[in-house]
C-alpha positions in Angstrom: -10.1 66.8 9.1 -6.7 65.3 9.0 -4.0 68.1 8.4 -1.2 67.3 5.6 2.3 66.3 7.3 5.0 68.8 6.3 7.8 68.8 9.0 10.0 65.7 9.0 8.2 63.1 12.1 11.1 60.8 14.1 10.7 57.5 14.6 9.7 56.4 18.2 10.5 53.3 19.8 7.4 50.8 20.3 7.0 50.7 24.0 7.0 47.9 26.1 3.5 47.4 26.3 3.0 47.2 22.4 6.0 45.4 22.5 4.3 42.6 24.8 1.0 42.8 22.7 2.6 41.9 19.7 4.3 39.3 21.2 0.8 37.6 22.7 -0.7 38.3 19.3 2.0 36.2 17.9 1.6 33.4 20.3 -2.4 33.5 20.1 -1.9 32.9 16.2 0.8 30.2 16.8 -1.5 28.4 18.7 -4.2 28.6 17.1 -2.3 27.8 13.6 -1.7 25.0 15.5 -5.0 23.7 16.8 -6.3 24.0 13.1 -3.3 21.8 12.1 -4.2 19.3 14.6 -7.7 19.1 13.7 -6.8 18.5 9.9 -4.7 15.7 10.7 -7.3 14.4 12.8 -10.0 14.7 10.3 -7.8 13.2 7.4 -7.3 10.1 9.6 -10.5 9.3 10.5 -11.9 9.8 6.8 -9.1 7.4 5.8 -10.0 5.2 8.5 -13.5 5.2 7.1 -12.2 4.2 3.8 -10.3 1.4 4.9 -13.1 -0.1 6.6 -15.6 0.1 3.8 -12.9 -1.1 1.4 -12.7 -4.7 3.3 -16.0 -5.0 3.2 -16.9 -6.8 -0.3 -18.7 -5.1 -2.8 -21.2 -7.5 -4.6 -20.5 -5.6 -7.8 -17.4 -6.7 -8.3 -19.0 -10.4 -8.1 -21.4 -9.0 -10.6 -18.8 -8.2 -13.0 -16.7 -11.2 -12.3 -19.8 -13.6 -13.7 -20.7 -11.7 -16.5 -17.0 -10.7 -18.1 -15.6 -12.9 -21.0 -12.9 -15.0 -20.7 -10.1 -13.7 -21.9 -8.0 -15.2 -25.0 -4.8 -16.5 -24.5 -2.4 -14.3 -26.3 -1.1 -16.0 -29.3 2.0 -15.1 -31.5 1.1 -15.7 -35.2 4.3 -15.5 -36.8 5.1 -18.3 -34.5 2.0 -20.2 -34.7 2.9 -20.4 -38.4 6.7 -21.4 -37.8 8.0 -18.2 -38.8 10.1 -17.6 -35.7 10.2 -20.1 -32.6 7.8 -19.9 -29.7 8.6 -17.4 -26.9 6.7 -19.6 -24.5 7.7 -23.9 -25.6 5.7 -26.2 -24.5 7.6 -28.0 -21.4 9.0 -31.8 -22.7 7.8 -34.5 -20.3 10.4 -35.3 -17.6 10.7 -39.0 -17.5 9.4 -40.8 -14.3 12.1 -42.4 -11.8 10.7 -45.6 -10.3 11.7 -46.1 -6.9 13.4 -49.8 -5.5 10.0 -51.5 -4.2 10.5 -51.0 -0.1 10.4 -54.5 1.9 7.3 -55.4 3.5 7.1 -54.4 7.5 7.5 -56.6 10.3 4.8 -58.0 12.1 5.0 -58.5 16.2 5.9 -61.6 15.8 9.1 -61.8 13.2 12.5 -61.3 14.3 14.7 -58.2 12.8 17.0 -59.2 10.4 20.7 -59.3 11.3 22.6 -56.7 9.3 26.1 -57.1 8.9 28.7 -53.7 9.5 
């Protein structure tokens, strides 16, 4: 049986042997806190590693879905299809074509250059 506390008890010191095994208890957690830590971080990169590697890798779904979706409508504005307000996108006006001087014919081995004057 435990007896009931009824005088005052003073506080005694931790000695320096609990004092040391607290402090080795503190390092064994550190360490292993970080171990586990380390060990996340390793496992986290190699799943995203994983990822990105099966990612690259074409998935014929998508080529599945690509054939068989509808082609989209161009979005159309109706007020201004009906001339209500003017077209947010205009149709571009035809630049007009510059034709160039006609270039003079090239030399053959046996004609002389002609003489240009400065």
């Amino acid at each position: 049986m435990v007896e009931p506390i009824t005088t005052p008890q003073h506080y005694v010191p931790p000695s320096a042997r609990d004092l040391r095994s607290q402090a080795v208890h503190r390092l064994q957690v550190g360490a292993f806190g970080l171990c586990a830590m380390l060990l996340l971080v390793g496992l986290a990169n190699i799943i995203t590693d994983r990822v990105d590697r099966n990612t690259d890798q074409a998935d014929p779904i998508h080529e599945v879905v690509a054939v068989d979706a509808r082609p989209k409508k161009a979005a159309s504005d109706p007020l201004a299809d009906i001339g209500v307000v003017p077209a947010s996108d205009p149709t571009p006006t035809p630049t007009p074509t510059v034709t160039a001087a006609p270039r003079p014919a090239p030399m053959q081995s046996g004609e002389a250059a002609p003489l240009v004057d400065q």
